[in-house]
N, C-alpha and C positions, 0 to 999 in steps of 0.2 A: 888635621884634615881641613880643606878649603868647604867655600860653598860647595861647591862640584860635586865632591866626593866627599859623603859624611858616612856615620857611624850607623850602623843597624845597632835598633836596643838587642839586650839578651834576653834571654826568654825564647818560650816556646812561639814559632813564627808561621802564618800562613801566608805564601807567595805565588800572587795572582798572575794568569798569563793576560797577554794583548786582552783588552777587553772589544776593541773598537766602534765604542757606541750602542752596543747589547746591553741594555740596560737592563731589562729583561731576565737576560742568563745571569749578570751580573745580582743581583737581587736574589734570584733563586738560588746560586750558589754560595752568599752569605749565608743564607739560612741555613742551608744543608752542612755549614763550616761550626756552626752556633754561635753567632755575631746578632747581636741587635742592632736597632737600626742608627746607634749613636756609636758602632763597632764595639761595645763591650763585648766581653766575651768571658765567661764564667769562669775559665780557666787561665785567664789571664794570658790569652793569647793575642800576636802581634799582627795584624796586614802590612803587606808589604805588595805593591804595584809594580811590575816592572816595565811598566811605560807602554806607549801606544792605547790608551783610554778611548783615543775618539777616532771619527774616520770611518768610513764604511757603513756603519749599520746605524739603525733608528734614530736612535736619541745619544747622541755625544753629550749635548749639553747636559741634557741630565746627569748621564755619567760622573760629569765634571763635578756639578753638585751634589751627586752623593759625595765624590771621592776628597773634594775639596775639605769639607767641614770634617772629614778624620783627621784628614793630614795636620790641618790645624789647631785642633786640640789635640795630638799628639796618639792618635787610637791607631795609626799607619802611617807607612811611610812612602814615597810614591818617586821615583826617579822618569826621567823624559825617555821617549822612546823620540826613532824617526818623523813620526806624524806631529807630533809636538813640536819636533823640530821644525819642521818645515813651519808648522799657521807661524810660530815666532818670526821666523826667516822671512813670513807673505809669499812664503811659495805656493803659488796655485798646483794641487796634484788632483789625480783622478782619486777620488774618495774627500777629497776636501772641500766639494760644491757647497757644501751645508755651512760650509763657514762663512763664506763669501755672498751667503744668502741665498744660495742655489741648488737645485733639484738635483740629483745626482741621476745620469740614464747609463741604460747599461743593456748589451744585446742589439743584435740586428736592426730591433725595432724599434731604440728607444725606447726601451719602459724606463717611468720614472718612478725610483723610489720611494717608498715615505720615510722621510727622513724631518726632526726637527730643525727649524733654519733658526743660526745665529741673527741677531740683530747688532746695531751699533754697541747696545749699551753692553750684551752679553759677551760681545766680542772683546771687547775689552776688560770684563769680568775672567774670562776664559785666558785672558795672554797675564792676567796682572796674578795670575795662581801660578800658570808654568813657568814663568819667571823666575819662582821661588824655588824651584825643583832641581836638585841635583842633577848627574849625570851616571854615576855609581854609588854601592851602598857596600859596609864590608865590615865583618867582624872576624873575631879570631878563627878560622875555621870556613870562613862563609865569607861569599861575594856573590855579589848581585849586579849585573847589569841587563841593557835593551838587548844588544845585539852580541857583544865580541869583548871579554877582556883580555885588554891587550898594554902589556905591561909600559910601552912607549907612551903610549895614551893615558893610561894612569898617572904617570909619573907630569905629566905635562897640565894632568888636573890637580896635583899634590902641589907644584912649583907657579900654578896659575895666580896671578892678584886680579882678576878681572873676571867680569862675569860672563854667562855662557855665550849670548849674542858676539861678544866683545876678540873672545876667545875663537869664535869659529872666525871672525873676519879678519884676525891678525894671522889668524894659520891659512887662511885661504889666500891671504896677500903674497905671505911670503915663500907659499908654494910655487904663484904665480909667476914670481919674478927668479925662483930656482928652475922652472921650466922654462923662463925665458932666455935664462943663462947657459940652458942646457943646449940651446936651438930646438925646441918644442913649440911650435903654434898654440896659443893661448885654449884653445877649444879643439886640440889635439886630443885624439885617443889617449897616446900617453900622458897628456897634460891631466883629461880626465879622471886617467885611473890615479895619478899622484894624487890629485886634489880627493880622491875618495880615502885612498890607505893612508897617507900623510898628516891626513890633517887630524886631531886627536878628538874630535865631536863629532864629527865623521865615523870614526872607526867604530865607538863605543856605542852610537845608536843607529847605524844599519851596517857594521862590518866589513870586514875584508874585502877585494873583488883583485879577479884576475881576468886574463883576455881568455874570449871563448872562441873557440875554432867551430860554432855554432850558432848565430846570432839567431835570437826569439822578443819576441813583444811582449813589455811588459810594463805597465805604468805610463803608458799613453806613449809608449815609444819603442824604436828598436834595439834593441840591449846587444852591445858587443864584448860585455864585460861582465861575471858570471860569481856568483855567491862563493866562497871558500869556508872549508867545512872546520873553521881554526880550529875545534876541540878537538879533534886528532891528532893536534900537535899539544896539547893543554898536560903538560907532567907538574905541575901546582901542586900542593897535599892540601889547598884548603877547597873546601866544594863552590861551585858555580854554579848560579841559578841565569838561563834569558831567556828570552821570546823572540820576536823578529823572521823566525824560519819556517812558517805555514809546515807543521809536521800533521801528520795524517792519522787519526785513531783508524781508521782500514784502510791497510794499504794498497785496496780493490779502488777504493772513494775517496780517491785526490783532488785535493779544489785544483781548480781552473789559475793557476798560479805560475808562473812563464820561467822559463830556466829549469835546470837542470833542481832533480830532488835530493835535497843531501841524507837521505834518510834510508836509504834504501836495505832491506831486511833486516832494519833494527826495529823491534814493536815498539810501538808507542809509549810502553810504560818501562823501557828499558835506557838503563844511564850511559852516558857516553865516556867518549875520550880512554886515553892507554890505564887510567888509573881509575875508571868508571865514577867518576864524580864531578862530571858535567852533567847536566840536563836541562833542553830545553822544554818550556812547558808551552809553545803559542800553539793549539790544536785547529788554527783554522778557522777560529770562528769568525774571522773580518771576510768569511765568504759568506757567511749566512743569511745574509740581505740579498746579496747578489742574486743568491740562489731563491729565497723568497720571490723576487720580480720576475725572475723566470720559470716559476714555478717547477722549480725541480730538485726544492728542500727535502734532503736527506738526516732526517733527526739527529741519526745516528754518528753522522760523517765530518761533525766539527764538533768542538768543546769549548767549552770558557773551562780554566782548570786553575787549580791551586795547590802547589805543591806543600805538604807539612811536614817541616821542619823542627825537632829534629827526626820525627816518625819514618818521612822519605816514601810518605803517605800521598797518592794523587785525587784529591777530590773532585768529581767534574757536576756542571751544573744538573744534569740530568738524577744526581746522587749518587752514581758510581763511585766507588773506591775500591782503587788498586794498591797496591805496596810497586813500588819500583823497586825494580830488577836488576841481576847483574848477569851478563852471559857466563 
């Protein structure tokens, strides 16, 4: 295995959804997991992060620095999501103000968040950690990614010599000039969706996308190109864990989340795909700030969660635990 794609230890594992800057829920659901605050764990259990750490809520930074000093003494194991991607990338997105030094607003009326702001020095503390960070994790049995595993995309982090920045700008080049060969306009729809399904960093930390015969606003823009629900086509025998798809603990109290819901009358603690061993664990909690500013926080209606492995155990920050389900 490359950088890219490295090994999960063996052992008994707990796998964290999206945390996005919940520092808070983050903390409280260690506890409730029995992690100290150096992530031992009595029973000699593993964290494992599936990306998307910052963005949206309170304190990112923080986040970073708990999550940081496990990774690095070996206590978890932490892969990039989308959000990650992009600060590396210097993509400015909606949820990214706090990097850039800036207040995140949100609503009609502008309410500003509280959120902790990066400075020069941290910012660069912040990019010189996800640097290090793969893009999938995977042992006999078990796989881990952000968004979507997808064997093309794998195979292309197995055969990579070059690191993730490097990786995404040679597949973004040479999608470009196959779109140009195709007669595609560079900033074509279809040029678009090539550059998202095509390129294999792309795929792995925000997934699939097809044309929507529905166009909706979503990430400071209008979206004509619509999430694909890949684990319904997923026949693997080894299990998947990701995040990335705002799925809903009530399916009454949907965040505010644009596109089409790929969840629809499967519960929350219920496994996916034809051989029921997919499962996403991201319960929405990068709405939970939002909803703080607008005051119209639902306790109940987002989760930081952690799936335990091999148990198949959902812990959520509040202390619930469920067993996941199979229909």
């Amino acid at each position: 295995m490359g950088i890219l794609l490295q090994p999960l230890p063996d052992g008994p594992l707990d796998i964290l959804g999206d945390v996005h800057g919940e520092l808070g829920a983050l903390q409280e659901l260690l506890q409730h997991l029995g992690y100290d605050r150096c992530g031992y764990h009595p029973d000699g259990r593993h964290l494992v992060f599936v990306g998307d750490l910052v963005d949206r809520g309170p304190d990112s930074l923080g986040v970073i620095r708990l999550v940081a000093p496990l990774v690095e003494s070996g206590a978890a194991s932490c892969i990039l999501g989308n959000h990650e991607l992009n600060l590396l990338l210097g993509k400015r997105r909606p949820g990214n103000e706090w990097f850039f030094g800036e207040q995140q607003q949100v609503g009609d009326h502008r309410t500003t968040m509280g959120q902790v702001l990066a400075t020069h020095e941290t910012r660069t503390e912040i990019l010189l950690f996800l640097l290090r960070l793969p893009l999938a994790l995977q042992r006999h049995g078990l796989r881990v990614v952000h968004a979507c595993w997808d064997p093309h995309a794998i195979a292309a982090l197995e055969s990579a010599h070059c690191g993730l920045v490097e990786l995404f700008y040679a597949s973004e080049q040479a999608i470009t000039q196959a779109c140009l060969a195709a007669g595609y306009e560079k900033n074509s729809r279809c040029a678009d969706l090539a550059r998202q399904n095509d390129n294999p960093v792309t795929v792995l930390t925000s997934g699939q996308e097809r044309r929507t015969t529905t166009p909706f606003h979503a990430g400071g823009r209008v979206r004509h190109t619509e999430r694909v629900p890949w684990w319904g086509d997923y026949h693997d025998d080894s299990e998947v864990i990701f995040g990335h798809y705002w799925r809903a603990i009530d399916p009454d109290c949907r965040t505010a989340k644009g596109g089409p819901y790929l969840f629809d009358v499967v519960p929350y603690e219920q496994a996916l795909g034809p051989k029921q061993n997919a499962f996403c664990i991201d319960f929405s909690v990068g709405y939970r700030n939002v909803a703080r500013a607008k005051g119209d926080l639902n306790p109940g209606a987002t989760a930081l969660a952690a799936l335990r492995f091999p148990e198949r155990e959902l812990m959520l920050d509040d202390g619930r635990c469920v067993r996941v389900t199979k229909p």
